[in-house]
Steps between C-alpha positions, in 0.01 A plus 500: 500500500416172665737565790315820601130340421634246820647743689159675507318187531747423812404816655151480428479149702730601763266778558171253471732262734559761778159640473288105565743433760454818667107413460566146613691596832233759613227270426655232715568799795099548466409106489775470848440819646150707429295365759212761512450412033592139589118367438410690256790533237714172542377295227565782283875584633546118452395521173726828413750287643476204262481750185803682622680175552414358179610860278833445711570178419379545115802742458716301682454259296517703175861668676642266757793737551206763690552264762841666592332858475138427732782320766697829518182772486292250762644649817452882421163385334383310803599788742319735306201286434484451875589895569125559253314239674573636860300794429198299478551252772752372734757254368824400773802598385745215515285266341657447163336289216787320287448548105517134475166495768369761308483297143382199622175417349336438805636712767205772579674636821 
């Protein structure tokens, strides 16, 4: 019984993991990218940032071994985050943020 109640706990963090790193990525594309909303919504992007880095590192804390799985979804999830965010506004395409940029507590774009 214990062994499944982690399994689904696993899953259910992996899931919370992907889904504030996702958050965290697009936010950054806005705060480096979104020129026209610049003025108007970057204190509140920063601020999504900080909560998304902060839920992040709470469960990587809680399961180090996540580390392994947001290092081999980050590619695909970057790529797709950027893929989203180019509908809104322009973002070049061989600018690549490193997940290790990307979780630094103070890197905003």
């Amino acid at each position: 019984m214990l062994l499944k109640e982690i399994d689904r706990s696993s899953s259910i963090d992996k899931e919370e993991l992907k889904n504030s790193l996702r958050e965290l990525v697009e936010n950054i594309l806005k705060l480096q990218y979104w020129e026209v909303e610049e003025g108007r919504n970057y204190r509140h992007w920063q601020s999504v940032v900080s909560v998304s880095r902060s839920c992040i590192q709470k469960i990587l804390e809680c399961h180090p071994f996540l580390k392994e799985y947001i290092e081999q979804i980050y590619p695909d999830l970057y790529r797709s985050a950027v893929d989203t965010c180019q509908i809104k506004f322009y973002i070049p395409n061989n600018i690549p943020i490193e997940l290790t940029q990307i979780l630094r507590q103070n890197y905003f774009g």
